[in-house]
KEVO-242923 format. One record per residue (C-alpha): residue number from 1; x, y, z. Coordinates in nm, 3 decimals. Layout:
% KEVO-242923
- NUM, X, Y, Z $
...
This chain:
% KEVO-242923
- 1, 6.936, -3.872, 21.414 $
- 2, 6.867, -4.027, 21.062 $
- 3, 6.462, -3.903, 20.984 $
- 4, 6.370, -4.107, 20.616 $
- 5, 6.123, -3.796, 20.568 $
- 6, 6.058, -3.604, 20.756 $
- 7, 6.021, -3.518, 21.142 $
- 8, 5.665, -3.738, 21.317 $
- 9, 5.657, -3.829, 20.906 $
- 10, 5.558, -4.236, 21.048 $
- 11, 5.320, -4.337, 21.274 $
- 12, 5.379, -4.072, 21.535 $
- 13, 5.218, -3.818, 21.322 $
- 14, 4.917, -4.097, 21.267 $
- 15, 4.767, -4.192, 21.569 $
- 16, 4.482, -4.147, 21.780 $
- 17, 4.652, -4.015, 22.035 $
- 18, 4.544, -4.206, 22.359 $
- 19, 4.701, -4.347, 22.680 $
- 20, 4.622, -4.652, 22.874 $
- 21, 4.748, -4.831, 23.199 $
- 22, 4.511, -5.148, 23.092 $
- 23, 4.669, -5.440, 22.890 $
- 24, 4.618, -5.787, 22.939 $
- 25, 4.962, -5.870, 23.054 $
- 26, 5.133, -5.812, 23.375 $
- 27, 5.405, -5.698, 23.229 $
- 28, 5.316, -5.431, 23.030 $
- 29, 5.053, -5.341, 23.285 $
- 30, 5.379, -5.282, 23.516 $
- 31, 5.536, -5.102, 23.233 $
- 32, 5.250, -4.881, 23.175 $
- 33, 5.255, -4.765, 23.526 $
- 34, 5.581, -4.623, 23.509 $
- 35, 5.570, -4.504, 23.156 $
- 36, 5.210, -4.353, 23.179 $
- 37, 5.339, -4.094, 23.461 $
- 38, 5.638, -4.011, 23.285 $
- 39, 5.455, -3.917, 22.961 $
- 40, 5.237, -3.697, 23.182 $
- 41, 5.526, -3.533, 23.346 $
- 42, 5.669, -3.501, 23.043 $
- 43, 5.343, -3.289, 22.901 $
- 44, 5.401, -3.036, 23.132 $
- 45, 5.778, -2.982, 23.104 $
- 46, 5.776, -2.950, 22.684 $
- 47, 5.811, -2.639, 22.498 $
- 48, 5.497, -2.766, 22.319 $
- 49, 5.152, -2.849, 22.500 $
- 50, 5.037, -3.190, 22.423 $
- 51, 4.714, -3.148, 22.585 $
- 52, 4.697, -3.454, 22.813 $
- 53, 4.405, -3.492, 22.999 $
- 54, 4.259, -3.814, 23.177 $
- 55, 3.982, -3.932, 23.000 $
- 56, 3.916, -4.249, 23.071 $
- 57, 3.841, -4.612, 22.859 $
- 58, 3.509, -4.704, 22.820 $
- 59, 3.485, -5.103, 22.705 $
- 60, 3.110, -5.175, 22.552 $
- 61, 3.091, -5.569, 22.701 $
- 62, 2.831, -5.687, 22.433 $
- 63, 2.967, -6.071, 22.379 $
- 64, 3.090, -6.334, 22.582 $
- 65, 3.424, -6.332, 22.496 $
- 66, 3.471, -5.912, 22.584 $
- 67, 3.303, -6.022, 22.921 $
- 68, 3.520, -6.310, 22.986 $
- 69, 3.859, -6.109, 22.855 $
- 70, 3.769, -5.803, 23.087 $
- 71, 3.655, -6.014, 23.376 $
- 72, 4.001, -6.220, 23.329 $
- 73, 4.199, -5.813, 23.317 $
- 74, 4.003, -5.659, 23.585 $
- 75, 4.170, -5.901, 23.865 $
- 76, 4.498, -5.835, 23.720 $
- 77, 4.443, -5.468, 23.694 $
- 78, 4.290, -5.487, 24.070 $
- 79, 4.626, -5.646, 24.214 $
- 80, 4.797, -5.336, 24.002 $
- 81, 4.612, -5.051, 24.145 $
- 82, 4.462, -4.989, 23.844 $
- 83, 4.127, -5.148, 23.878 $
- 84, 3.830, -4.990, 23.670 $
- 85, 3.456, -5.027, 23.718 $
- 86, 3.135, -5.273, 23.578 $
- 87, 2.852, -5.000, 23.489 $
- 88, 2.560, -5.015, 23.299 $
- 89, 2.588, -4.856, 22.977 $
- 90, 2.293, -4.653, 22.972 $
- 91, 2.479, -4.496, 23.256 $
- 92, 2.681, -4.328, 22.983 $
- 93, 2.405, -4.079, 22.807 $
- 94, 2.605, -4.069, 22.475 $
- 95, 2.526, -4.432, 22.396 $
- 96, 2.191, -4.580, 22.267 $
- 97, 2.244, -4.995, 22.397 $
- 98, 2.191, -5.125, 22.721 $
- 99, 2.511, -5.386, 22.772 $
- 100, 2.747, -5.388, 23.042 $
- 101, 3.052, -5.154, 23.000 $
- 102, 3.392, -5.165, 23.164 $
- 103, 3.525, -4.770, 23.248 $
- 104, 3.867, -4.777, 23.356 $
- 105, 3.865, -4.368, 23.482 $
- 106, 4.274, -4.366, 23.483 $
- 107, 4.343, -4.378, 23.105 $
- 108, 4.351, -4.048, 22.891 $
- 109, 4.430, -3.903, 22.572 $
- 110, 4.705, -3.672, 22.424 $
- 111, 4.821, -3.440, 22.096 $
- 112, 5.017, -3.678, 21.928 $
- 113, 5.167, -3.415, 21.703 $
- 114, 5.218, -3.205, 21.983 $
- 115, 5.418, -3.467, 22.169 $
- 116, 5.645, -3.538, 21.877 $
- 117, 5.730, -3.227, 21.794 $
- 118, 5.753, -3.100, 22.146 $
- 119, 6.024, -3.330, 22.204 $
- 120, 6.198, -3.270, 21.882 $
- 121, 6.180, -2.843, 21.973 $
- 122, 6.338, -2.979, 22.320 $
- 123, 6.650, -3.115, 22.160 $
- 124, 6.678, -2.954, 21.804 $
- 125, 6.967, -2.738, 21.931 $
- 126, 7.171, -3.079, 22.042 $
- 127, 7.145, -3.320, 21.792 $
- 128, 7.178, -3.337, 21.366 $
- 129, 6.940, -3.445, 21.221 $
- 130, 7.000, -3.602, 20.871 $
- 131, 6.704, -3.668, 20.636 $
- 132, 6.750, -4.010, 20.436 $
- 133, 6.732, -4.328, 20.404 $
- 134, 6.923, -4.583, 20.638 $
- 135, 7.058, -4.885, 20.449 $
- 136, 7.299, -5.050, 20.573 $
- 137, 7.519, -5.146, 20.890 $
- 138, 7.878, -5.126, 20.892 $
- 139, 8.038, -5.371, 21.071 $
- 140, 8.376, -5.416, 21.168 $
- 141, 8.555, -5.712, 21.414 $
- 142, 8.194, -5.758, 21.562 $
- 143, 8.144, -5.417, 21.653 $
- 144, 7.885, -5.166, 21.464 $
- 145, 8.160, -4.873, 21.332 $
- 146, 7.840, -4.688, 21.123 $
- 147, 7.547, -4.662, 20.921 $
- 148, 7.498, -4.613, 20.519 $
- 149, 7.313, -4.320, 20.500 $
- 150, 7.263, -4.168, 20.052 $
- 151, 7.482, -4.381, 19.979 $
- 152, 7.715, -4.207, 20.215 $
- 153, 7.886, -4.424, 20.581 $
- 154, 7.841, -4.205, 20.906 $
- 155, 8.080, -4.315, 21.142 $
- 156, 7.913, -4.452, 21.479 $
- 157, 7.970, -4.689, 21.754 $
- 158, 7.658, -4.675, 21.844 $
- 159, 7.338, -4.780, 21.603 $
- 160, 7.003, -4.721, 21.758 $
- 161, 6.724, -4.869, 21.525 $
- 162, 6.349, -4.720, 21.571 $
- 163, 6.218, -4.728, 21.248 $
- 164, 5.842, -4.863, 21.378 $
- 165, 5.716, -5.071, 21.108 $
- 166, 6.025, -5.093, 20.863 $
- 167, 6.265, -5.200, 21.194 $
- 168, 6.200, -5.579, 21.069 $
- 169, 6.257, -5.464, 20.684 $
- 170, 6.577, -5.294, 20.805 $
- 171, 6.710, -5.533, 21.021 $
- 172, 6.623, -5.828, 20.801 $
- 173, 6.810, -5.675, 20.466 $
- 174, 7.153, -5.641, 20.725 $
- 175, 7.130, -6.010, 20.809 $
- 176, 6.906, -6.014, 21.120 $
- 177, 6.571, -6.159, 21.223 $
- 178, 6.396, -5.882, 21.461 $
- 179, 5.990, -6.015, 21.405 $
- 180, 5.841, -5.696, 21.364 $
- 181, 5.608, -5.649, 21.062 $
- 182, 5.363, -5.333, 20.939 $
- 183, 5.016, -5.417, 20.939 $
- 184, 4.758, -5.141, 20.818 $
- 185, 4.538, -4.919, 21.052 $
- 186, 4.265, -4.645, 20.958 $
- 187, 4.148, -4.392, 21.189 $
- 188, 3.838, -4.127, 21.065 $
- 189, 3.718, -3.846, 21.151 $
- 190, 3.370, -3.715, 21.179 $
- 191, 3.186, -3.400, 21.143 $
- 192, 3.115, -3.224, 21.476 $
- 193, 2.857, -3.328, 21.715 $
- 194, 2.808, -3.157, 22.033 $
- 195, 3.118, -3.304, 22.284 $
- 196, 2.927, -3.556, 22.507 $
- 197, 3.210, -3.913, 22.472 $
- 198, 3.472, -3.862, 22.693 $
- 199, 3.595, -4.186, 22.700 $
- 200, 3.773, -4.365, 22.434 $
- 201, 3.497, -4.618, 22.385 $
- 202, 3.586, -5.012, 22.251 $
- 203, 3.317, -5.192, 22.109 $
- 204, 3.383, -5.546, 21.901 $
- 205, 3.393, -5.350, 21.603 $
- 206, 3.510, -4.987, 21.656 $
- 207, 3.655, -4.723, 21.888 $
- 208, 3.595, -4.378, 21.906 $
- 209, 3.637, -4.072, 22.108 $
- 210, 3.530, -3.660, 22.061 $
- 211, 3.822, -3.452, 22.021 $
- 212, 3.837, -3.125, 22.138 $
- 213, 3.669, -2.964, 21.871 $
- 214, 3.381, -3.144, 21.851 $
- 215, 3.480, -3.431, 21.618 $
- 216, 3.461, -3.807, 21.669 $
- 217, 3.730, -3.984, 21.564 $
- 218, 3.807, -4.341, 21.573 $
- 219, 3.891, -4.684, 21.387 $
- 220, 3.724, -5.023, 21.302 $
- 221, 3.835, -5.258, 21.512 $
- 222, 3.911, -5.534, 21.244 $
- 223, 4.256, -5.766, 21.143 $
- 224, 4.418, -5.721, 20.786 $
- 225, 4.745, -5.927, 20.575 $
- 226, 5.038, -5.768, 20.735 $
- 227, 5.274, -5.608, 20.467 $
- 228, 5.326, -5.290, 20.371 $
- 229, 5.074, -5.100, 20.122 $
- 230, 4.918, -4.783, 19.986 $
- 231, 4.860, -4.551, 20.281 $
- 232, 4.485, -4.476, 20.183 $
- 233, 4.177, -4.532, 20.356 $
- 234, 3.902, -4.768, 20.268 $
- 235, 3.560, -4.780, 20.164 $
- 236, 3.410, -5.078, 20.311 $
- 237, 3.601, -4.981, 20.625 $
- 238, 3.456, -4.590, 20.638 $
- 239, 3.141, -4.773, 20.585 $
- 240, 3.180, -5.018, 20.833 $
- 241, 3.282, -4.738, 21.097 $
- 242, 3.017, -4.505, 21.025 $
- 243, 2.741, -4.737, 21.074 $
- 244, 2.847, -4.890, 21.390 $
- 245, 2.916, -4.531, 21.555 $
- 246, 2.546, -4.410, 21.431 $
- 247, 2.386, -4.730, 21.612 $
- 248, 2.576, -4.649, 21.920 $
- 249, 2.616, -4.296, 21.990 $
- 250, 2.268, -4.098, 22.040 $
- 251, 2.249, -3.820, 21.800 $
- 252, 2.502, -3.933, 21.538 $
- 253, 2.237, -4.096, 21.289 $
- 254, 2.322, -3.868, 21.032 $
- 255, 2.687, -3.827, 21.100 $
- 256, 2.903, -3.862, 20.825 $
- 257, 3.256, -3.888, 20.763 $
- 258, 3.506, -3.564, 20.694 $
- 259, 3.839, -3.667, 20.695 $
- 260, 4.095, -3.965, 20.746 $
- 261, 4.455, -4.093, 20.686 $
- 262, 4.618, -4.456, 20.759 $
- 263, 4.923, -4.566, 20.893 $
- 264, 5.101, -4.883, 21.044 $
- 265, 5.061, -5.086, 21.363 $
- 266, 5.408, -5.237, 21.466 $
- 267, 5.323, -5.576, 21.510 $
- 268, 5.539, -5.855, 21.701 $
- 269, 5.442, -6.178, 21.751 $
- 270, 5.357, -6.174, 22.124 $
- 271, 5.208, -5.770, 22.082 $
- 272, 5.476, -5.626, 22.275 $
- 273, 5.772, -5.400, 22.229 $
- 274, 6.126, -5.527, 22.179 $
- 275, 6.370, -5.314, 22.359 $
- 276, 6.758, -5.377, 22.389 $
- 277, 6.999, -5.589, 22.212 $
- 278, 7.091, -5.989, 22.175 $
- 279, 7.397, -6.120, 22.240 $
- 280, 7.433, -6.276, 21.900 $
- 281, 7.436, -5.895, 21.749 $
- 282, 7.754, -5.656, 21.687 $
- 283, 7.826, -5.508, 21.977 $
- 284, 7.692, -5.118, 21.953 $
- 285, 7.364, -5.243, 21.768 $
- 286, 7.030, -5.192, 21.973 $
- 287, 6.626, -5.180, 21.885 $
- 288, 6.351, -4.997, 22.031 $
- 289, 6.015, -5.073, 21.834 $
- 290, 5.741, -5.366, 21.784 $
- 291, 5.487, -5.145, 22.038 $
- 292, 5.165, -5.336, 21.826 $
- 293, 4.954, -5.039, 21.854 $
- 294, 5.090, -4.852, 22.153 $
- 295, 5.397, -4.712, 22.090 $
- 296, 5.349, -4.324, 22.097 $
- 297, 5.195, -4.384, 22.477 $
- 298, 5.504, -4.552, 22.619 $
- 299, 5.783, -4.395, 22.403 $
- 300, 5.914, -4.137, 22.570 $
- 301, 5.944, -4.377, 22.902 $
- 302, 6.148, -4.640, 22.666 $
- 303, 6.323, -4.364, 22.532 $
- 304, 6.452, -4.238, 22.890 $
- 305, 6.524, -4.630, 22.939 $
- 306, 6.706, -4.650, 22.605 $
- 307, 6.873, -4.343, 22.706 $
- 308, 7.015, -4.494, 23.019 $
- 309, 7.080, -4.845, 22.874 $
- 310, 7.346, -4.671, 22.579 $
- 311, 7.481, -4.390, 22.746 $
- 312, 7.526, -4.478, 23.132 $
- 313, 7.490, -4.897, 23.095 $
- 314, 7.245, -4.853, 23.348 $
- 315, 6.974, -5.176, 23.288 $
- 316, 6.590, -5.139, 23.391 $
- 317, 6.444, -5.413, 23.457 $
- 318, 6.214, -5.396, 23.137 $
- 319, 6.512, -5.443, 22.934 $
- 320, 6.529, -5.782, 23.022 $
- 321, 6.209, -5.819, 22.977 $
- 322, 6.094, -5.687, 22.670 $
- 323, 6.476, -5.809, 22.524 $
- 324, 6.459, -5.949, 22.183 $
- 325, 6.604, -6.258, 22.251 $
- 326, 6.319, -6.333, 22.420 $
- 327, 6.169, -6.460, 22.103 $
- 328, 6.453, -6.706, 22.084 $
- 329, 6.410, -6.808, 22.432 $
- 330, 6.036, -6.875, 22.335 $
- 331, 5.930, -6.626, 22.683 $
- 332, 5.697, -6.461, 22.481 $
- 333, 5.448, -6.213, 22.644 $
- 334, 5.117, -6.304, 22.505 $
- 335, 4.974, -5.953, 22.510 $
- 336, 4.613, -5.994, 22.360 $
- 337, 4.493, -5.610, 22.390 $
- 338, 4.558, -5.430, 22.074 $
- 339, 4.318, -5.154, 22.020 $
């Protein structure tokens, strides 16, 4: 295992931590509900405790278009088994505006760092990890024979590339299109208010949720350039969260900002993961990333699947589906739910 850094260094060590069974795709609806009970299985069985508990998704419906978009999900989710509930939200004593809001009771929330490391004390004892930078494939009578690793080759028939928002960077510099590109997220964190939102709430312009310990934390809900850039935090965005949250949540009017760090969506062009290989590749070569916002939720499910695919040739059905040739098929997805 070739870490750049460090171990949960990326975007595993920089999310909010949250698990959902609602998209706005079938298929990843379908892939939730296999990979959402896993990762909850998988809570209980690691040497760490991620602390996942079902909190639900709260969606604040205050336009049009969130009506229509949540009308449009809430047959899908329905025909799923998943379907969530149309409440008032003054139903919901932690916020101040009477809208219509969307709760979907089966989502839930998770210790991201927790998770990571958990699975990393789990199989620390079976696996070498090497801390560096990954350059370069080796390649050899189509096949992938190793990696350039410090200017160093480490002989493998087998090249497994997960590198989140640099897979596209990587992939692109050893002669192959994989349309995965960073784009910038901030989450913040609050001082501590007495514990009263539950659910991860989704307005049209933030979401936010109480941790354990009192804190909200939560991101504007906002598009920026894709590219890679200083991992800070903004201004104008702090701003921007901070006054939405204090016209929403009763007894935040004062609340003010403590902490917060930044990190990098995933993004692929259709908002879903890429998972597999293409024929055209070396043989050996496959790619597990492009998860546009929820990758730490379904990764250890595509991990099992990855798992399978490499070391048994055993082929899930989501292999196929989330396959990056897909994108040169032109079967895109068309997942429109980032949060």
């Amino acid at each position: 295992m070739v870490e750049a850094k460090r171990i949960n260094y990326g975007s595993s060590g920089r999310n909010a931590g949250r698990y959902r069974y609602h998209f706005y795709t079938k298929e990843n609806v379908e892939f939730a509900k296999e990979g959402i009970p896993y990762l909850l299985k998988l809570c209980k069985d690691l040497p760490l405790n991620p602390l996942c508990m079902k909190t639900g998704y709260l969606w604040i419906l205050d336009d049009e278009k969130s009506k229509d978009v949540i009308s449009r999900a809430h047959s899908l989710w329905s025909s799923e088994g998943v379907g969530g509930k149309f409440l008032p939200c003054n139903d919901f004593d932690f916020l101040k505006i009477e809208e219509e809001c969307y709760l979907a009771p089966q989502d839930g929330s998770f210790h991201h760092d927790y998770l990571s490391l958990g699975m990393y004390e789990a199989i620390k004892d079976h696996v070498k990890v090497i801390i560096g930078e990954a350059m370069r494939l080796k390649v050899s009578g189509g096949k992938i024979v190793g990696v350039e690793v410090n200017g160093s080759i480490i002989p493998a028939d087998v090249v497994a590339v997960t590198l989140g928002a640099w897979t596209g960077h990587f992939m692109k510099r050893n002669g192959i299109e994989v349309p995965v590109e960073p784009e910038k997220k901030e989450i913040f964190v609050t001082e501590d208010l007495k514990f009263r939102v539950k659910p991860l709430t989704i307005s049209k312009r933030i979401y936010f949720s109480h941790t354990l310990k009192g804190e909200i934390i939560g991101g504007v809900e906002d598009e920026v350039p894709r590219g890679f850039g200083e991992l800070d935090i903004s201004v104008e965005r702090s701003l921007s969260f901070t006054r939405t949250l204090r016209s929403l949540v009763k007894g935040a009017e004062g609340i003010r900002i403590l902490r917060g760090w930044s990190g990098y969506y995933e993004m692929t062009p259709d908002h879903s993961h890429i998972m597999g290989f293409s024929d055209s590749w070396p043989d050996g070569l496959y790619v597990d990333a492009g998860y546009s916002g929820h990758g730490m939720m379904f990764s250890p499910y595509s991990g099992k699947i990855m798992a399978d695919l490499i070391a048994d040739g055993v082929k899930n059905k989501f292999t196929k589906i989330f396959s990056p040739q897909r994108f040169e098929e032109n079967k895109l997805i068309d997942e429109r739910m980032v949060i």
